[in-house]
N, C-alpha and C positions, 0 to 999 in steps of 0.2 A: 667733843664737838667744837670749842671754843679754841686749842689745841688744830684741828684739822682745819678752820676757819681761819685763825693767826696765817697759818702756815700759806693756806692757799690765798689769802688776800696780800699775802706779802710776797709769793709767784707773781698773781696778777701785776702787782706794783713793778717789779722789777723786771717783768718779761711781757710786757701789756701787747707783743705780737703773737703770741704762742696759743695754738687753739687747745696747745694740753693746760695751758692754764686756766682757760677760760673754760675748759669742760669741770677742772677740779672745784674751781671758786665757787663758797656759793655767793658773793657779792664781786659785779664785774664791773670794776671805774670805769668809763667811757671819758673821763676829760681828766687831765694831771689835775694833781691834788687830792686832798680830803675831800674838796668841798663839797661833792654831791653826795656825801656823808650825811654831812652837816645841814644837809638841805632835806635830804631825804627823812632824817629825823625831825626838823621842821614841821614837815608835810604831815608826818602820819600822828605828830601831836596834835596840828589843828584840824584834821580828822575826826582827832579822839575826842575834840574840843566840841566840834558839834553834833557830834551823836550823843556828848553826855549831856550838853546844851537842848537836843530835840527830847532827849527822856526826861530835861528833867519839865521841859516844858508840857509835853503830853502826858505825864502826868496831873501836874498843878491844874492843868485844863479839865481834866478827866475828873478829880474831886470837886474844883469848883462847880461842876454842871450836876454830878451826880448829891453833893452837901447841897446845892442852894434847893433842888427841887424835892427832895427828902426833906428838909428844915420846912419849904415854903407850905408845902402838901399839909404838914400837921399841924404847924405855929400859926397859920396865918387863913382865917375864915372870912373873906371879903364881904360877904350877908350881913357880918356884924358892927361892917363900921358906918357911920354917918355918910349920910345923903342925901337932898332932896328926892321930897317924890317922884318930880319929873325926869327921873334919872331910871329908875324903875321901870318907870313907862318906855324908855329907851332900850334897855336890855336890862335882863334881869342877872342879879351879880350871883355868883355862884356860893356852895358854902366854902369850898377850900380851891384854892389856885391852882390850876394849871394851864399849861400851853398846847396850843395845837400841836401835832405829831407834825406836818408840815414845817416849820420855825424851825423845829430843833432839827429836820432834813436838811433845809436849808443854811443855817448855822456848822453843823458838818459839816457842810457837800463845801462851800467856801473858806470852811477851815481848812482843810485837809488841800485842798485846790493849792490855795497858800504857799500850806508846809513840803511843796514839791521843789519851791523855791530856795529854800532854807539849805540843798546841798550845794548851792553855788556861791553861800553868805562868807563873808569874810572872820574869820574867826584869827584869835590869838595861842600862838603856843605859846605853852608853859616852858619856865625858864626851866623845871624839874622833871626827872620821869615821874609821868602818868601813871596813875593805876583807880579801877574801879573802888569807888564808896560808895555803898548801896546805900548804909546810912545816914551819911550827907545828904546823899542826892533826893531820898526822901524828903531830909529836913526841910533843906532850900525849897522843893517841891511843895509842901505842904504849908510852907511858908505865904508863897505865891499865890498858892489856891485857896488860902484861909482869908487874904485879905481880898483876894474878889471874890472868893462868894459871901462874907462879912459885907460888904460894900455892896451887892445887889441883893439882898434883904434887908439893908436898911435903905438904898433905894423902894424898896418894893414896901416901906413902910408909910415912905412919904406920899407915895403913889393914891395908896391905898387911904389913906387918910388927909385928901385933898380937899375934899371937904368941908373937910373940920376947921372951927375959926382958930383951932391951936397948932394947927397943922402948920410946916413948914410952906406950904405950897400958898396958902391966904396970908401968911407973915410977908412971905417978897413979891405979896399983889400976883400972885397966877392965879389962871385960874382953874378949877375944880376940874374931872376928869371923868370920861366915861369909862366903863369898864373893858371895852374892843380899842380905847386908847392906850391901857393900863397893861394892858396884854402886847400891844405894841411897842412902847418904852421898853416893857423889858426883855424885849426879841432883842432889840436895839443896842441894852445895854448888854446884854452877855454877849453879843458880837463883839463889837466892838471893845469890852474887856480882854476877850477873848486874844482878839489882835496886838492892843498892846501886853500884855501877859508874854507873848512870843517875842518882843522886844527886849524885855526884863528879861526873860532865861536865857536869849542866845549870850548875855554878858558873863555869865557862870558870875564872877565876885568881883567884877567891875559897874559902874554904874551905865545905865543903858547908853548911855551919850558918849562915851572914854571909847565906844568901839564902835567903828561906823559901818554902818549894814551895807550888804552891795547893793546895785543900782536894781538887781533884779527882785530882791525881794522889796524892797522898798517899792515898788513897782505893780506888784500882785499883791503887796497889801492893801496899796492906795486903791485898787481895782474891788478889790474885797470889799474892803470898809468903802467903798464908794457905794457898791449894790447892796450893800446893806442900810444906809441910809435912806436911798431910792426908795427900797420897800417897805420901811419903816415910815416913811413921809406919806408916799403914795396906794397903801397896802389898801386894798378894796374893801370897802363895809360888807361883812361878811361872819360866817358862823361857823370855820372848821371844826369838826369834832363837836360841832356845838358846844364851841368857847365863841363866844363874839371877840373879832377882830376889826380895827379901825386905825385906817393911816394919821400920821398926826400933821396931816396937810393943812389944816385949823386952828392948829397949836401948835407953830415955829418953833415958838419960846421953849416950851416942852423939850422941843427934841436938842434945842441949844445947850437947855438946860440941863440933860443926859447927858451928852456930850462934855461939856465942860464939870460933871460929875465926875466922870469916866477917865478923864485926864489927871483929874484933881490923886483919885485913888490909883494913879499907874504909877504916880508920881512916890507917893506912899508904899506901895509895894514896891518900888526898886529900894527907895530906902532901907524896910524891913531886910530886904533882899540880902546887901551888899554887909549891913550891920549884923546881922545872922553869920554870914560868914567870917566876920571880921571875928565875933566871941568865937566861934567853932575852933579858929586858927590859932588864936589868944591861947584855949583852954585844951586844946590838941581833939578836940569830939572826934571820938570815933578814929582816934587816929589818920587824924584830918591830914597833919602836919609830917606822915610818916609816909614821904614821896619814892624812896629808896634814891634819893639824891647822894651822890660820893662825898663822905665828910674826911679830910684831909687829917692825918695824927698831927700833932703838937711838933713832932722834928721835921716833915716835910712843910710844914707852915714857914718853920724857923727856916728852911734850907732857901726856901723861893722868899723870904723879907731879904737872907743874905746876898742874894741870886740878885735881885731888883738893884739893892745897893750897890754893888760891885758893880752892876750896869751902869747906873747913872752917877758912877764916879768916872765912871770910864767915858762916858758922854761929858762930864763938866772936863777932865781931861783934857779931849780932844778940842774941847770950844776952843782951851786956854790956850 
């Protein structure tokens, strides 16, 4: 095969008018030179670059939603924390967390809305050939999803225990929350995690800022994470599923407060992110470092330092 490929790309090369060559080839130059070679393998690395980039994002997505709601379900009994009575009288708190069926529709239906965007983003090729690591792509994966759904159960601590005079929430003077609020923050903050999380993986082992997103996803996020605010501020007083829900159009601070949470922890998970890879590469995990890159023997090394020399003896030469 590589034999009948040589052969017939080097007909094409040399006879680029002949239709017998261009029936034989299986790669047809249309412009002199390599270079759509060169370009062409470009192409289909930053390809590769964001389908490994959207797997390893929907994944990381996929744990965080399915680890925070598994953990919150068992660990965390809202009945049992501190409140006044007349909070009671308002809605009454449930024994174990959950959310409307609704929220998590909608958190989909705008993810996913999103992620249509993400085939037109700007990715980087690899300086090496590509090749599938399942077990990487895990790692980094579950890297991502550890640290936001870690960080929206310890939101959902603070939430919950607002209350309380030892509570984070009476320390920097907010104040205390109703339960159809508490259930709203954290529509809010899994969104919106959710969103940046999709910033951090399209980087694969760069930090999210080193590679600039195109205009179009950058564009459908802002749209995203806009109507998820919207409905998080202005959500109607309400009982889906018979969870009480409540916009926090009352409680600015609140939703500022999520917000500048949420930033805080994206910021942290690129870190985790990029330092994750950095040991993988270090330590060779999983045959991280094992690209099937061309490594050069010891005498063609020595033949191209000769080769160089010879050149720029010949260039100081010519100056003299």
């Amino acid at each position: 095969m590589m034999l009948r490929l040589s052969n017939a790309l080097m007909l094409a090369l040399l006879s680029p008018g002949l239709d017998a060559a261009r029936a034989a080839a299986d790669i047809i130059l249309t412009k002199e030179g390599l270079s759509t070679i060169v370009h062409g393998i470009e192409l289909s690395r930053e390809i590769f670059s964001r389908m490994a980039n959207f797997i390893t994002y929907r994944v990381a997505a996929t744990l965080q939603l399915l680890l925070f709601f598994f953990i919150a379900i068992f660990a965390f009994h809202p009945d049992e924390y501190y409140r006044p009575s007349f909070v009671d009288e308002e809605s009454e708190w449930p024994h174990f967390f959950h959310m409307p069926v609704l929220m998590l529709m909608l958190i989909t239906l705008l993810n996913d809305g999103t992620l249509i965007s993400i085939a037109y983003d700007n990715a980087k090729a690899s300086t090496h050939p590509t090749k599938w690591n399942l077990v990487v792509l895990f790692v980094s994966s579950s890297i991502l999803g550890a640290v936001s759904c870690g960080s929206s159960l310890l939101l959902l601590q603070f939430l919950l225990d607002s209350w309380s005079e030892n509570g984070l929430f009476q320390k920097l003077g907010m104040p205390g929350l109703y339960y159809g609020q508490i259930t709203t923050a954290i529509y809010l903050k899994i969104s919106v995690s959710d969103f940046l999380t999709l910033f951090s993986a399209r980087t694969g082992t760069s930090f999210f800022f080193q590679i600039k997103p195109a205009n179009l996803l950058i564009g459908a996020c802002v749209l995203a994470l806009s109507l998820s605010s919207i409905l998080a501020i202005f959500w109607p007083k309400s009982s889906p599923d018979g969870i009480p829900t409540e916009g926090l159009q009352s409680e600015l601070g609140v939703f500022g407060f999520v917000w500048i949470f949420c930033l805080i922890f994206f910021v942290v998970q690129d870190v985790f992110k990029v330092f994750a890879y950095r040991f993988m590469y270090r330590t060779n995990f999983a045959g991280i470092n094992e690209t099937g890159a061309v490594v050069l023997p010891e005498s063609a090394e020595k033949l191209i330092a000769e080769m160089d020399a010879a050149l720029k003896q010949l260039d100081d030469d010519e100056a003299h």
